[in-house]
C-alpha positions as CSV (number, residue, x, y, z in Angstrom):
1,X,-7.0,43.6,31.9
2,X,-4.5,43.0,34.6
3,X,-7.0,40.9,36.6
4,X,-8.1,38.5,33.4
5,X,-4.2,38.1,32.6
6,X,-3.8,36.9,36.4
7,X,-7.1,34.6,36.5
8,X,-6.0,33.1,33.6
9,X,-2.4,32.3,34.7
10,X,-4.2,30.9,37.8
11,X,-6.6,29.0,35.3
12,X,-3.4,27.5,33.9
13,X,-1.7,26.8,37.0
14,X,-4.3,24.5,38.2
15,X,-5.0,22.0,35.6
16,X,-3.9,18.8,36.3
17,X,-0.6,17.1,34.6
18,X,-2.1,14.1,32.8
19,X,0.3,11.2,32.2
20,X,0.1,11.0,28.2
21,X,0.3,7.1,26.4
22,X,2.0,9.5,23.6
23,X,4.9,10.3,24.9
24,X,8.1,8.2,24.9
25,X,9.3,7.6,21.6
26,X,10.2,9.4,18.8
27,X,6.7,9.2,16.6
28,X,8.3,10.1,13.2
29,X,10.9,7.5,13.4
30,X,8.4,4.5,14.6
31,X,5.9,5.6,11.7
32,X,8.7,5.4,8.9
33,X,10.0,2.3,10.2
34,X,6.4,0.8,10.3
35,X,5.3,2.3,6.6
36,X,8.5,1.3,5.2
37,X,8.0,-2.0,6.2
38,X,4.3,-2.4,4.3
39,X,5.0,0.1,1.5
40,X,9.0,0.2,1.0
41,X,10.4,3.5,-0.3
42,X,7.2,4.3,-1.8
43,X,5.9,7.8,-1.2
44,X,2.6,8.7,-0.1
45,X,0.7,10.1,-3.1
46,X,-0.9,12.7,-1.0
47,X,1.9,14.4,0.4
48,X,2.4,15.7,-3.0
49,X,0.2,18.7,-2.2
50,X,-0.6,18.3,1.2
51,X,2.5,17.1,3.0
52,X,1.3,18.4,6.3
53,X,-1.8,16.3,6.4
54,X,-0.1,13.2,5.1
55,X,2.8,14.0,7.6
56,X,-0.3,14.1,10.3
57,X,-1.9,11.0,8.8
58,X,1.2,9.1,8.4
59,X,2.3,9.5,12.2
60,X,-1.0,8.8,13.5
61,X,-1.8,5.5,11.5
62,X,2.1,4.3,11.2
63,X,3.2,5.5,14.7
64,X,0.6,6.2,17.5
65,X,-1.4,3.3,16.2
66,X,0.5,1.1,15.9
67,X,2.0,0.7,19.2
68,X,-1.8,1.1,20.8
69,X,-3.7,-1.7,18.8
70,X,-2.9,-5.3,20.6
71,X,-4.1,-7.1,17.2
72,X,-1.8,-9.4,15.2
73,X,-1.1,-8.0,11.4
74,X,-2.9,-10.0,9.7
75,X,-6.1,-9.4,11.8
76,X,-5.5,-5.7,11.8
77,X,-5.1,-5.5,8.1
78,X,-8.1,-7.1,7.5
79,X,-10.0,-4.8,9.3
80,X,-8.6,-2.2,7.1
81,X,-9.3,-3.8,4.2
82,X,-13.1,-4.1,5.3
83,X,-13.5,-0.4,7.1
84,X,-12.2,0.8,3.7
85,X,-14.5,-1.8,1.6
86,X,-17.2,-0.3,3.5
87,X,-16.6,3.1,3.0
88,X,-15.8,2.3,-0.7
89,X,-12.5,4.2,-0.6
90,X,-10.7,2.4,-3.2
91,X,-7.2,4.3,-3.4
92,X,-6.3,3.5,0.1
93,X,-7.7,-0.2,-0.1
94,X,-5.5,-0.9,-2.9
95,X,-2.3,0.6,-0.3
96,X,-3.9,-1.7,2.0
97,X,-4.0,-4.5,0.3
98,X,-0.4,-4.1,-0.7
99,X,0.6,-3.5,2.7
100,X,-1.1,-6.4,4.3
101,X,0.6,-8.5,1.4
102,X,3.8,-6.9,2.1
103,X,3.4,-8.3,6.1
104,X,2.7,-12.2,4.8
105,X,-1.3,-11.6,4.8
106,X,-2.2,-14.2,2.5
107,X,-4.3,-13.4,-0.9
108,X,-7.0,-15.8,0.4
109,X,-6.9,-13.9,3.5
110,X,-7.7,-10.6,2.1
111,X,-10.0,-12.7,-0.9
112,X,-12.2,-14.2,2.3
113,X,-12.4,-11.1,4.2
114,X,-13.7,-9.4,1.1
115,X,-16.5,-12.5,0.4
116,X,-17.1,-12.1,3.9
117,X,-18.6,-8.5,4.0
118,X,-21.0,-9.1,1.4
119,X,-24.1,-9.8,4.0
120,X,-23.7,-6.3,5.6
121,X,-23.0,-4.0,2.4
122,X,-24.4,-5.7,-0.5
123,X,-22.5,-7.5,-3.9
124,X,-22.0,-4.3,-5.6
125,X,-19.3,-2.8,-3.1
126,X,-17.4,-6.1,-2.6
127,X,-17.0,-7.1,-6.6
128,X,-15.8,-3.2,-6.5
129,X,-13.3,-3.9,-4.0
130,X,-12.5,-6.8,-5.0
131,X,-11.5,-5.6,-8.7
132,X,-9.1,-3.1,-6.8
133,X,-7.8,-6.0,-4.7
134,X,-7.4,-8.7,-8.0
135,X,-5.4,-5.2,-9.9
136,X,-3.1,-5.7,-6.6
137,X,-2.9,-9.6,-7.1
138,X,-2.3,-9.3,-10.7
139,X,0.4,-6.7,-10.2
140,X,2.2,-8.9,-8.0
141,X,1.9,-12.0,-10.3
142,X,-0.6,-14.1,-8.2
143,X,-2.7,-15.9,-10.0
144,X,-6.7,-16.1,-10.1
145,X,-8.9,-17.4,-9.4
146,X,-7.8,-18.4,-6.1
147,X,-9.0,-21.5,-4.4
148,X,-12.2,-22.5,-3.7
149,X,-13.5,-22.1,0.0
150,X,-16.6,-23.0,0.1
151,X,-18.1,-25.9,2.4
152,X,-22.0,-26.4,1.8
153,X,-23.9,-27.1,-0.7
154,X,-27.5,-25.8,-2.1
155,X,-29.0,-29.1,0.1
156,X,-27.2,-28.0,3.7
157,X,-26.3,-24.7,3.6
158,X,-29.9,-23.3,5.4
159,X,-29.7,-26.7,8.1
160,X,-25.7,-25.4,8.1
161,X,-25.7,-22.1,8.7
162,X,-28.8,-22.2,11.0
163,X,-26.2,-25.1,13.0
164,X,-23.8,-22.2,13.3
165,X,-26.0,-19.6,14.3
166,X,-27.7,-21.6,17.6
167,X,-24.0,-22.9,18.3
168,X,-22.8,-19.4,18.1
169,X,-25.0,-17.1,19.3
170,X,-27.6,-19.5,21.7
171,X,-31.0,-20.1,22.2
172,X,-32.0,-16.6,21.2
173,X,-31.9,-17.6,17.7
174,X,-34.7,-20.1,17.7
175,X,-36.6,-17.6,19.5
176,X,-36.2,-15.1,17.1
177,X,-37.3,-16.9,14.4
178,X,-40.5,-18.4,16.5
179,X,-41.5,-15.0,16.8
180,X,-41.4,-14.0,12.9
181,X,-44.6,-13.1,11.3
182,X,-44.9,-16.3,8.3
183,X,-45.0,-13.3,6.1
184,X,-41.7,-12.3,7.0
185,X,-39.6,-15.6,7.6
186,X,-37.7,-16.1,4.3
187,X,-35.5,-13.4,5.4
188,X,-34.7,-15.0,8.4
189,X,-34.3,-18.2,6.3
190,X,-32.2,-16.0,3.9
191,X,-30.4,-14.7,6.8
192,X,-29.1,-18.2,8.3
193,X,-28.7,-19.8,5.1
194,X,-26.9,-16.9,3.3
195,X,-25.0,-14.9,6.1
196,X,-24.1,-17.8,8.1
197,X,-24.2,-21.2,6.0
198,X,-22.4,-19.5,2.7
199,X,-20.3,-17.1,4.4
200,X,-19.5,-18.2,8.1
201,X,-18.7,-21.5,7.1
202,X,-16.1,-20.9,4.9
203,X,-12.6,-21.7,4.7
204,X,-9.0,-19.7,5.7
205,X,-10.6,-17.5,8.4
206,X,-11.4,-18.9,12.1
207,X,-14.8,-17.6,13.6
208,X,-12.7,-15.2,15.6
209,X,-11.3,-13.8,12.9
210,X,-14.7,-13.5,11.1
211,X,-16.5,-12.1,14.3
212,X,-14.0,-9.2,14.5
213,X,-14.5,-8.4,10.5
214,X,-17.8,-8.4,10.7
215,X,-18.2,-6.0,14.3
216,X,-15.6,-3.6,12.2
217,X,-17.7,-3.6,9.1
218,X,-21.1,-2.9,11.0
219,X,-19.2,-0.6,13.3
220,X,-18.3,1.5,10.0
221,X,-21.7,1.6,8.9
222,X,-22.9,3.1,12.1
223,X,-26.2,2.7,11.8
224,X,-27.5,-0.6,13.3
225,X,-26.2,-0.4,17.0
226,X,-28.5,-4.1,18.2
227,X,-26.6,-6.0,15.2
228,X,-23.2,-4.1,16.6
229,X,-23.8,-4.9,20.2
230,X,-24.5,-8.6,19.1
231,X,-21.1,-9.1,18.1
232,X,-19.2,-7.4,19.8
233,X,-20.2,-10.1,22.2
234,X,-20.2,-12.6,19.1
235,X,-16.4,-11.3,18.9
236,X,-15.6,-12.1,22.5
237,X,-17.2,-15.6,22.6
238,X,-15.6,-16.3,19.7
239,X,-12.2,-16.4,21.8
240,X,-11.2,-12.4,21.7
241,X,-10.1,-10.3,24.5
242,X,-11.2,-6.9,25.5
243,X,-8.0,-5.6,24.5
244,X,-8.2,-6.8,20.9
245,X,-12.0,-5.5,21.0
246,X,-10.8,-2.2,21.9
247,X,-8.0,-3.3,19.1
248,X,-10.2,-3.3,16.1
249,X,-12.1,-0.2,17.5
250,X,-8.8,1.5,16.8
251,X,-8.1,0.5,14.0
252,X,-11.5,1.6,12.2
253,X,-10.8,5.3,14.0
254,X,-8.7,6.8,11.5
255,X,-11.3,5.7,8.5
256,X,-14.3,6.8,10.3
257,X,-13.7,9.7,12.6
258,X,-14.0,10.1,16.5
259,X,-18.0,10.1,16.3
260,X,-18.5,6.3,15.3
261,X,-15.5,5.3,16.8
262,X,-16.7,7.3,20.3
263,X,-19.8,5.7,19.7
264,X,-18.4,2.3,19.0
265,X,-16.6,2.6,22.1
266,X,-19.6,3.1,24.1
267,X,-21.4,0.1,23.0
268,X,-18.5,-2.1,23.4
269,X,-18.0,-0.8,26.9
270,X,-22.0,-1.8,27.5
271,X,-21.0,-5.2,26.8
272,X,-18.0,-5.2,29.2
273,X,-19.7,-3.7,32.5
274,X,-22.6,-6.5,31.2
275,X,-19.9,-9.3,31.5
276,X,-18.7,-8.3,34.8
């Protein structure tokens, strides 16, 4: 016994002393400051009966977080809003939506990130969500609908969003669809006219901003790794940095666990030793 009690005192002895990016500041004071500022004096709901998760939860999102992810508020509340539009968890969208309101996100804002997602998870999900966000728009007096966003038409919107698709993502595109069975073309059709020349051409949001919605939202699904890979570079032509990459990665972790994110992580880090 003597002898395990002295190995493992050596064990301990010999570890290495890590530099932590958690230490330096008080994490319960940032995270108060940080949720009071999106939610006020509200409480959270689920440290009713669970205060030590929620105390967990609160100083991970509101404090670690948020002095890690190098994203601006709006674009890290509207990855938020579509992580938790993708998972369908309603009850925290709704906090979302009121915090990302709360930090001068505009309704459209949230409105076109909704619209946006509706290529990767289907109408049914985002007219869900976006009944929990028009409660929170109604509840704070703004009126609906909202504007309009929309800039093609039932003429242009294939020769449109096929436009976007070559400009954004090259050559590769033509050769993609050259190489489609005639059999299977109308959902590549569907797929440039719908995804791209309905949604990507819409108002309020800059391509940027659309590219890093749209690697979240496909990142939370965590199933279709080529379409991830593809923009995660789509997100870094589009203007982003490998920081704010690794920014939106963050963001999705607490609403999807370490395996995706880990997983995320390695595809984007694929893409960056590609780049080099």
């Amino acid at each position: 016994m003597k002898a395990v009690i002295v190995f493992a005192l050596c064990a301990m002895l010999a570890l290495p002393s890590y530099a932590s990016t958690l230490e330096g500041y008080d994490r319960a004071k940032v995270a108060d400051e940080n949720y009071t500022r999106m939610h006020g004096n509200e409480s959270m709901s689920e440290a009713v009966n669970d205060p030590e998760l929620a105390a967990v939860m609160k100083k991970y999102i509101y404090g670690d977080l948020s002095r890690q992810i190098k994203l601006k508020d709006f674009e890290r509340q509207l990855v938020t809003v579509v992580v938790l539009t993708t998972n369908q968890n309603h009850k925290f969208l709704r906090r979302a939506i009121e915090g990302a309101l709360a930090l001068e996100v505009t309704p459209l804002q949230i409105r076109e990130a909704l619209y946006h997602v509706a290529p990767y998870i289907g109408f049914p999900k985002v007219f869900e969500a976006l009944d929990a966000a028009n409660e929170v728009f109604k509840a704070k007096g703004i009126k609906l609908p909202l504007e309009n966003q929309g800039t093609t038409t039932d003429a242009n919107r294939f020769e449109k969003g096929l436009e976007f698709q070559v400009n954004a993502y090259g050559e590769r595109i033509n050769q993609m669809r050259d190489a489609t069975p005639d059999y299977q073309k109308h959902l590549q059709d569907n797929l440039s006219a719908f995804c791209f020349g309905d949604t990507y051409t819409r108002g309020t949001l800059d391509y940027k901003t659309r590219e890093m919605l749209t690697m979240a939202v496909i990142g939370t699904l965590g199933t279709a790794e080529p379409q991830y890979k593809s923009h995660v570079i789509g997100t870094l032509d589009a203007g982003a940095t490998k920081e704010e990459v690794i920014g939106v990665i963050t963001t999705m972790n607490p609403y999807i666990g370490f395996p995706r994110t880990l997983n995320a992580l390695r595809i984007a880090n694929e893409v960056f030793n590609e780049r080099k």
